[in-house]
N, C-alpha and C positions, 0 to 999 in steps of 0.2 A: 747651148747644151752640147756643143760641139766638144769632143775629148774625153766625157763622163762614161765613165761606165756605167753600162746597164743595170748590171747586177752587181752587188757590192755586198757579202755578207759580215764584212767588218761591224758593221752597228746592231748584228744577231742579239746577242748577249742581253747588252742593254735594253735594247725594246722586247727580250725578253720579262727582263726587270719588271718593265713600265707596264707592260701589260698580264705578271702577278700581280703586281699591286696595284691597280687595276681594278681587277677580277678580285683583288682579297677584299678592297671596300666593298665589292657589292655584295660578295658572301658575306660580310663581317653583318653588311645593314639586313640581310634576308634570314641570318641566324639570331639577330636580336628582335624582328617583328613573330619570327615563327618560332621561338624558343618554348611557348608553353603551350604549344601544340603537338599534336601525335606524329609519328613519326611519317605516315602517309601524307599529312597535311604539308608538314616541311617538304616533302618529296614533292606536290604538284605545286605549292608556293615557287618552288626553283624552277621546275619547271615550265610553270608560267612566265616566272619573270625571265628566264634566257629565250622563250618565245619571242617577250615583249621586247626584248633589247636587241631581236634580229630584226623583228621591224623597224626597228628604229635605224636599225643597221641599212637597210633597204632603201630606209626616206634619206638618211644622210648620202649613201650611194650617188642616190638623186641629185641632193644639191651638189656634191661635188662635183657629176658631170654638168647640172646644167651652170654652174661658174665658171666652167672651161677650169676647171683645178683637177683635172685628172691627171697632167703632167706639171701640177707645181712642183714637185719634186721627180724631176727627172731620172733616175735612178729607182732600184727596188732592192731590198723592202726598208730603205732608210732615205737619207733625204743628203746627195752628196757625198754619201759613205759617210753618213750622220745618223744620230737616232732622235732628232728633233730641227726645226727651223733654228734655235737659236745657235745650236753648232752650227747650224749650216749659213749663218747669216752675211758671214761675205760671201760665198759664190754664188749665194739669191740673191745680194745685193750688186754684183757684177752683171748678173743677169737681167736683174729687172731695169739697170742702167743703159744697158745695151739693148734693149727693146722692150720700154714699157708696157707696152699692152699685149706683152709676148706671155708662152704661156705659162712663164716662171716668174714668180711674183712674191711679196711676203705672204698677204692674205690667202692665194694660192697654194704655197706650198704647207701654209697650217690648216687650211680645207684638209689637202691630200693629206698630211700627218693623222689629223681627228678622226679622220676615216681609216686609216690603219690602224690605229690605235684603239677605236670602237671594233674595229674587225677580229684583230685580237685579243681584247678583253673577252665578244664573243665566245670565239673557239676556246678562252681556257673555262670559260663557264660551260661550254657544252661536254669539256673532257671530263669537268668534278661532275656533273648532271649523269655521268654514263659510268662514272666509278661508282657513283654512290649508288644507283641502280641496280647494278650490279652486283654489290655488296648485301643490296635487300630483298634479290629476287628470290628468293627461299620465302621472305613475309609477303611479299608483293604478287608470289603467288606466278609469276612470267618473267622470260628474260626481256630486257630493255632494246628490243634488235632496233623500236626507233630512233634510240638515242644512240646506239651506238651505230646505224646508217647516219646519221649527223654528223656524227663526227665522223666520221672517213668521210661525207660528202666536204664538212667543212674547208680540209687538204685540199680538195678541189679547187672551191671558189678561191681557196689563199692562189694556185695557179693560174686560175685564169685573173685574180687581179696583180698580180707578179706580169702575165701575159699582154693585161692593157697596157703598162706602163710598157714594156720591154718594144711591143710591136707596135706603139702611138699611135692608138688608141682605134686600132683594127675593129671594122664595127661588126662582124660574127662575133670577134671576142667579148667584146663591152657587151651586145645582146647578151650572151651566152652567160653573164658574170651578171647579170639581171635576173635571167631567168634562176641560176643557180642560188641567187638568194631567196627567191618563193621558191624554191625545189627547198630551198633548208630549212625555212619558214614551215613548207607543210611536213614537215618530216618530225620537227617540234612541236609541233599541233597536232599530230599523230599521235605521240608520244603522252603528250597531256590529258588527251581523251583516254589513253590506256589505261593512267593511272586513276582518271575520274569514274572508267566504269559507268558511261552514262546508257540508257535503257537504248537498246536497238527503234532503229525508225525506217519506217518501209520504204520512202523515199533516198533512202542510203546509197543505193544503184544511180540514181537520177542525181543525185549532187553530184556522184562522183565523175557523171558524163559532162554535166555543167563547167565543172571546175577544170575538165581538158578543154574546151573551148577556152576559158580563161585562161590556161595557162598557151593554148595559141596564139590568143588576141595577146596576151602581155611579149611574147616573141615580136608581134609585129608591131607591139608599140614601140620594145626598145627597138628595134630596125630603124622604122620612123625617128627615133630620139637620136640613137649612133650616127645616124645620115644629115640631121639635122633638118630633115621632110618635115616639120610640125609645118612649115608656112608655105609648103610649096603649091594646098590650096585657100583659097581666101576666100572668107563665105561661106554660107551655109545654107541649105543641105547643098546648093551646086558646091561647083568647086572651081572657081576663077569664072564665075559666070556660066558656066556650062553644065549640062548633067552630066556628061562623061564626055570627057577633056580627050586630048590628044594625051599618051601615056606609052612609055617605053618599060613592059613589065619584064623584056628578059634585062634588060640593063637594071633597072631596079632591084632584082633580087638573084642579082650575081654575087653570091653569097662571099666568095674567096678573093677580094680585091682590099686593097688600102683604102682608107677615109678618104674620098672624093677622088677616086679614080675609076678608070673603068679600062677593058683592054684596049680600047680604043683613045683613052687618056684621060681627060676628065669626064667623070658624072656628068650625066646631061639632066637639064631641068626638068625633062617629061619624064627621065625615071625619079625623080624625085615625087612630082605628082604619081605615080602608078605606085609609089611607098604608100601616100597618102591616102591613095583612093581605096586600096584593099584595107588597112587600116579601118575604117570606116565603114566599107561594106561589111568585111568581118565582125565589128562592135554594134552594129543591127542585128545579128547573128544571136550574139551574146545576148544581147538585153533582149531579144525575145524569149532566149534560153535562162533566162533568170527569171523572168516577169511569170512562165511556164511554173517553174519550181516554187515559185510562191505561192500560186494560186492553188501548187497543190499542199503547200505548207500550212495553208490557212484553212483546211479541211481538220486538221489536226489538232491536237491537246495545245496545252496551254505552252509547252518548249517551242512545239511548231511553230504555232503561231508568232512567237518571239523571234521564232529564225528566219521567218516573212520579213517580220518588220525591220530586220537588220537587214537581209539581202536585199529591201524594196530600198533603204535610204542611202546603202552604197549603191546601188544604181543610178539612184538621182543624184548622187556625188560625183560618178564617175562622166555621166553624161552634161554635168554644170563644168565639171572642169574641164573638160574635152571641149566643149565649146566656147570656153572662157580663153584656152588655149589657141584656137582659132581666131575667134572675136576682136580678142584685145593682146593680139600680137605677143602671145605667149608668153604670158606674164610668170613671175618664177613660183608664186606665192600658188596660182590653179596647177603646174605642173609639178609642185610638189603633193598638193593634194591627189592630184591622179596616180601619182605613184602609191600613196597612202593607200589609198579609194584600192587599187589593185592588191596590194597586200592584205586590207582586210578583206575582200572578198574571198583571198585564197585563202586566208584562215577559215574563216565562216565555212566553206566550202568543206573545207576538207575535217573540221570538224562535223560535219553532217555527213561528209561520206566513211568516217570510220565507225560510224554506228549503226553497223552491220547487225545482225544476229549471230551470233559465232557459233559455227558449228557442236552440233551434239557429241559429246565424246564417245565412240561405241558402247563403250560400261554401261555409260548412264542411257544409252538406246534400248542398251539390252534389259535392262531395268525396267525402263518404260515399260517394254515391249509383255514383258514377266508381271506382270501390274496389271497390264490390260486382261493380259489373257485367267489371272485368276480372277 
């Protein structure tokens, strides 16, 4: 990779291109399923569906890093100052000659393409989702602020994965470009609930404390993940035989360092265990703090109830693959579900904590108020 430039906006244009058209199939298939429907209907249809295709965005993230294809394409946001592998197929083919199981590879670099190319398919779905909003807040009755915080966050995440590639594969950043994708994930969930208008729920407060533990614990899982700490303990509930091992927690989360360095030089293996062990303490944290929320969910109507049974079974998903992770030497197939497992929790969540009660408008207090008193 020696020579490449980092940055190379030569292949802009065209993966422009690639990712209208793109974005124009998905609109083309979302406008022919919701064509004889109302126009609010088409509105939460898109909605939902540029949701669903951030999670998806999310789980592919996933497999990219866990294939080591985060730098198949060493350069950003093209591949060799290419807009796909097959222009770039001699210098991935120099590359992957010159060190096979290095981290420029064919398969790799069309990981890392997929994932760009899902990523901005994405962002041009969330740009028409915030025009068309936009355009209908006068019937809609509000402006779109979640859709269009999406989109300025999305500029974001397109930076910090601009940043993975540029700083190879800095693990604050890769965390931070994890976490960014459930920050954009719940901002589209946000958005969805607005336009559904679903009745307020008194536990509204309580998700939304729940869902910041989650979005903690998923901090320290990508940490765990970027550091590659998934094995640093073996076993369960100890951890390498022991209930609390020897651990190096200020080296562990010395947040401003290269991938497997430390000031002293290389990462040492007890902070790789002290990633591990917080990891875990924190995720009894969480499934307390869910297992809490359901029980008071299941006090509730028949939605509640529903949103028990969803939050009870990613629980038990998140804690099968977490220890499947463990168990069976971190299999890619349980570490993609835990990634899943984490995005839908954050949806779930954050759909139950935007169903606030929205405040009384003065007018209609003083109404009230004129009501009572005759």
């Amino acid at each position: 990779m020696n020579g490449v430039a980092l940055v190379d906006m030569a292949p802009a244009l065209e993966l422009l291109a690639i990712a209208t058209l793109l974005a124009g199939i998905v609109l083309a298939l979302w406008w022919w399923r919701a064509r004889r429907t109302t126009a609010l209907a088409r509105h939460v249809a898109l909605a939902a569906l540029t949701a669903f295709l951030t999670a998806d965005l999310i789980v592919f993230g996933s497999f990219t890093r866990l294939t080591d294809s985060g730098l198949g394409c060493p350069d950003w946001p093209g591949c060799y100052g290419q807009s796909s592998p097959f222009a770039a197929s001699t210098q991935i083919g120099h590359a992957e000659r010159a060190l096979p199981s290095g981290p420029v590879t064919v398969s790799k670099a069309w990981i890392e393409m997929i994932h760009r190319y899902l990523a901005m398919t994405v962002g041009a779905l969330i740009l028409v989702l915030t025009v068309t909003l936009w355009r209908a807040r006068a019937t809609l009755g509000r402006a779109p602020w979640w859709a269009t915080a999406a989109l300025a966050w999305v500029l974001v995440q397109g930076l910090f994965g601009k940043y993975t590639v540029t700083l190879r594969l800095y693990p604050a950043v890769v965390t931070a470009h994890l976490l960014g994708g459930m920050v954009l994930l719940a901002l589209l969930v946000a958005q969805l609930q607005t336009l559904q208008r679903a009745p307020a729920l008194p536990v509204a407060r309580a998700a939304a404390a729940v869902l910041a533990l989650v979005a903690v614990q998923i901090a320290l899982g990508g940490w765990v993940s970027s550091n590659y700490a998934v094995l640093a303990c073996r076993g369960f509930p100890q951890c390498n035989g022991q209930w609390w091992p020897e651990a190096d927690f200020a080296q562990g989360f010395t947040l401003l360092r290269q991938l497997g360095r430390s000031t002293q030089g290389f990462v040492e293996f007890n902070a790789l265990v002290a990633i591990q062990q917080v990891h875990r303490i924190a995720a009894l944290v969480v499934a307390l703090a869910v297992i809490a929320l359901t029980l008071r969910l299941r006090r509730g109507g028949h939605a509640e109830r529903r949103a028990a049974v969803w939050l009870l079974a990613l629980l038990v998903l998140q804690v099968a693959s977490g220890l499947s992770n463990v168990l069976l030497d971190w299999p890619l197939l349980a570490a993609l579900l835990h990634t899943a497992g984490a995005a839908a929790l954050v949806a779930v969540l954050t759909a139950l904590a935007c169903r606030r009660a929205a405040p009384r408008a003065p007018a209609a207090a003083e109404a009230a108020w004129r009501h009572r008193r005759a």
